[in-house]
C-alpha positions as CSV (number, residue, x, y, z in Angstrom):
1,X,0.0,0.0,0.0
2,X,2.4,2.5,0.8
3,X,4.3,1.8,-2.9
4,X,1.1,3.1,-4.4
5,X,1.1,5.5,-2.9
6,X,4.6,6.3,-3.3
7,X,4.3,6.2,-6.6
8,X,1.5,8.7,-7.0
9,X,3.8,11.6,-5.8
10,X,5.4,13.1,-8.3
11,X,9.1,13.2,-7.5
12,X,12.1,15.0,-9.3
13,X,14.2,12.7,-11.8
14,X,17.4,12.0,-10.2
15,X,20.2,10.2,-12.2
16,X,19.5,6.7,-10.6
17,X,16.3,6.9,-12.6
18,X,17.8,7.4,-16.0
19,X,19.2,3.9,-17.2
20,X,20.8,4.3,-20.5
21,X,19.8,1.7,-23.2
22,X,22.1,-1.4,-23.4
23,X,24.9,-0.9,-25.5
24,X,23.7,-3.7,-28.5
25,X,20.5,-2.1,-28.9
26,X,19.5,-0.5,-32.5
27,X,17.6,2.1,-33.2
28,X,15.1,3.2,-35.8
29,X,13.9,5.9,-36.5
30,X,10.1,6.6,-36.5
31,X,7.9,6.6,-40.0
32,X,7.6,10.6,-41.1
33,X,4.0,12.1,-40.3
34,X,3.3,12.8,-43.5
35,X,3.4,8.9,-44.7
36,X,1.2,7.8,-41.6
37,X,-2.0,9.5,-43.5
38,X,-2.2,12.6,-41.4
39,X,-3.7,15.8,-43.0
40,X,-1.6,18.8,-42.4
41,X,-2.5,22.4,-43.1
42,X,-0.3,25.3,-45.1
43,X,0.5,26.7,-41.4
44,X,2.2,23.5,-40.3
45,X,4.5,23.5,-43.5
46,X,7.7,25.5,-42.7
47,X,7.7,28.9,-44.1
48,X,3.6,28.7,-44.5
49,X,3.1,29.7,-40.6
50,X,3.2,33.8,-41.7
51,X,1.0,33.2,-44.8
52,X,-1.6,31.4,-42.8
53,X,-1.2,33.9,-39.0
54,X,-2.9,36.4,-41.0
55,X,-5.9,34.2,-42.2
56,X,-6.4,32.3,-38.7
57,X,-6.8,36.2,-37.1
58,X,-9.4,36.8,-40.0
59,X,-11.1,33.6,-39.0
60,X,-11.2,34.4,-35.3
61,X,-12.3,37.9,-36.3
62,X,-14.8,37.0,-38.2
63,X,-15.9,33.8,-35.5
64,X,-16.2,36.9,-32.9
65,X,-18.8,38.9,-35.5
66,X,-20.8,36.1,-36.2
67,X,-21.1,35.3,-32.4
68,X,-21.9,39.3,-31.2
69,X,-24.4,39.4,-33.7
70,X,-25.8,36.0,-32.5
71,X,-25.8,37.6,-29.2
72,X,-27.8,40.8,-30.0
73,X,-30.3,38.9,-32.3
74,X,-30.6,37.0,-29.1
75,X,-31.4,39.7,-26.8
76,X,-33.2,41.7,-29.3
77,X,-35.8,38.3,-29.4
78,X,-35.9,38.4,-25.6
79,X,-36.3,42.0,-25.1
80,X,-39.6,41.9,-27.8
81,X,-40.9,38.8,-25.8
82,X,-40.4,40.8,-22.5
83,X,-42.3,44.0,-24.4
84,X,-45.2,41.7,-25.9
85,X,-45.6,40.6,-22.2
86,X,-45.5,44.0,-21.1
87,X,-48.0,45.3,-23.8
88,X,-50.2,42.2,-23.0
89,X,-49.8,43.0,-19.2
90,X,-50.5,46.8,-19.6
91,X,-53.7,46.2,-21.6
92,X,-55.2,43.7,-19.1
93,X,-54.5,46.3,-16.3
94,X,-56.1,49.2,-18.6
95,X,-59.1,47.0,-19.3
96,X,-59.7,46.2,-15.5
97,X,-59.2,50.5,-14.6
98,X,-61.9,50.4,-17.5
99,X,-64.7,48.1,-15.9
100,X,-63.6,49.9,-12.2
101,X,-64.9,52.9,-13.9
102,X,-68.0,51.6,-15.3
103,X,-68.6,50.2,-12.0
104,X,-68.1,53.5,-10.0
105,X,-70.0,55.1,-12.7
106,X,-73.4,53.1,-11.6
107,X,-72.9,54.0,-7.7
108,X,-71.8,57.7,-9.2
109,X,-75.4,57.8,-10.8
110,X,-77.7,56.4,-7.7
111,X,-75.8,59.0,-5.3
112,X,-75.1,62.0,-6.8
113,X,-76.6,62.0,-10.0
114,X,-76.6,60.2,-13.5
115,X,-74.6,63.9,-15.0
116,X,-71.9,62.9,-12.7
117,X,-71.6,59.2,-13.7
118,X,-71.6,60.4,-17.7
119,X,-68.5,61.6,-16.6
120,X,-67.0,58.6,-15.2
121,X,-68.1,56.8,-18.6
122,X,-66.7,58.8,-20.6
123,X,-63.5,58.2,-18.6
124,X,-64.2,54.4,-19.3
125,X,-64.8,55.0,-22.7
126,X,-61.8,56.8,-23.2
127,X,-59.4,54.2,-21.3
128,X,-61.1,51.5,-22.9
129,X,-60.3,53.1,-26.5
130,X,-56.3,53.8,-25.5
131,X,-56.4,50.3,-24.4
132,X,-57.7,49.4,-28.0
133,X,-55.1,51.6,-29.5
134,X,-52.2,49.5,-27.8
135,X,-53.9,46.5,-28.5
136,X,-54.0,46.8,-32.3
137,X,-50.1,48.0,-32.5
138,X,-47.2,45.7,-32.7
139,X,-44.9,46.4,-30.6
140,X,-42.8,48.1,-33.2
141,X,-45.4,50.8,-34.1
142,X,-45.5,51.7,-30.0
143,X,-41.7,52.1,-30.0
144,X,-41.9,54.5,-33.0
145,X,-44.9,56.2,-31.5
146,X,-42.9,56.9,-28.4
147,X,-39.9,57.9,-30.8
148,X,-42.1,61.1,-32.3
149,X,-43.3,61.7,-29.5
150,X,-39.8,62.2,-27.7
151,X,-38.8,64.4,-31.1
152,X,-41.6,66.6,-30.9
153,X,-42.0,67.2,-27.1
154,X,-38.9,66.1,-25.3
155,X,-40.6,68.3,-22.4
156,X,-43.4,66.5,-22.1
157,X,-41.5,63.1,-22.8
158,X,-39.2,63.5,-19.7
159,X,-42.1,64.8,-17.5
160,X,-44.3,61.6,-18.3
161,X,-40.8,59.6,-17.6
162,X,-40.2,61.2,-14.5
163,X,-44.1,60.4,-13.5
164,X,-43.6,56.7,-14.4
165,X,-40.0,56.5,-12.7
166,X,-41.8,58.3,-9.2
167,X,-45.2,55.5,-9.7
168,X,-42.3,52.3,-10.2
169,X,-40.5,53.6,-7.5
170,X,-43.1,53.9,-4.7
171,X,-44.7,50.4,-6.3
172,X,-41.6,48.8,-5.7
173,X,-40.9,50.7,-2.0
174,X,-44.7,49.4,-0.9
175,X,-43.6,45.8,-2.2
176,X,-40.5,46.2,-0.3
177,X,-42.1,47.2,2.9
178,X,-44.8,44.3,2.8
179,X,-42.3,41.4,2.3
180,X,-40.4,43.4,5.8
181,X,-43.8,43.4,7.6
């Protein structure tokens, strides 16, 4: 047991480990590389390495394209899945504001008066047609909706950011303090 494991350190070659071959033995000489049937390329042929350096960089250059645009196709995919589930997302959430206001419309009517629940329909009806609006637009059209309206009123577009940013940021605080609690 202990010559195993002897043996399974590696130890420094000393000169008692070297023997030398007997003194009648012959030696020949191993069949060339290129007679055993192996396949070399211009780069392993003397001379051909510096011909061939500057085609292997092209290669890897070109390897490296390939794969970065792989990449962004990749995450240009996922980010229109994550905005399809968004869009689908938003509309359900404009839909159910829609019914709230149909509903608060009726108890508008039996307490202060049917004038004052018009009002809250036409609220409905004009949430309910926005949510229409995003409902009928790829994706694509919303993003280049939101691009004209950025170059015509970068104003506005920054206020109505700043708005969303404030609304995500107390959403995610009131999250934050319920999972504490």
């Amino acid at each position: 047991m202990a010559d195993q494991q002897d043996r399974d350190i590696a130890q420094p070659i000393t000169a008692e480990d070297i023997t030398p071959p007997p003194a009648d033995a012959s030696f020949t000489p191993a069949a060339p590389l290129k007679d055993a049937g192996v396949e070399f390329s211009p780069a392993d042929e003397p001379g051909g390495e510096a011909a061939s350096s500057g085609s292997t960089i092209e290669g890897a250059k070109q390897t490296l394209r390939d794969n970065v645009a792989r990449g962004r196709e990749q995450a240009v995919d996922k980010a229109r899945l994550y905005a399809e589930d968004g869009k689908t997302k938003a509309t359900d959430a404009l839909g159910q504001l829609s019914q709230l206001l149909r509903d608060a419309a009726q108890q508008v009517d039996g307490k202060l008066g049917e004038q004052y629940g018009q009002y809250a329909r036409g609220a409905a009806d004009r949430v309910e047609g926005f949510t229409s609006a995003i409902d009928e637009k790829s994706v694509d059209d919303l993003l280049a909706d939101a691009r004209e309206l950025v170059r015509k009123s970068p104003t506005v577009a920054v206020g109505v950011a700043a708005g969303i940013g404030f609304v995500v940021a107390r959403l995610l605080s009131s999250g934050l303090d319920q999972r504490d609690a």
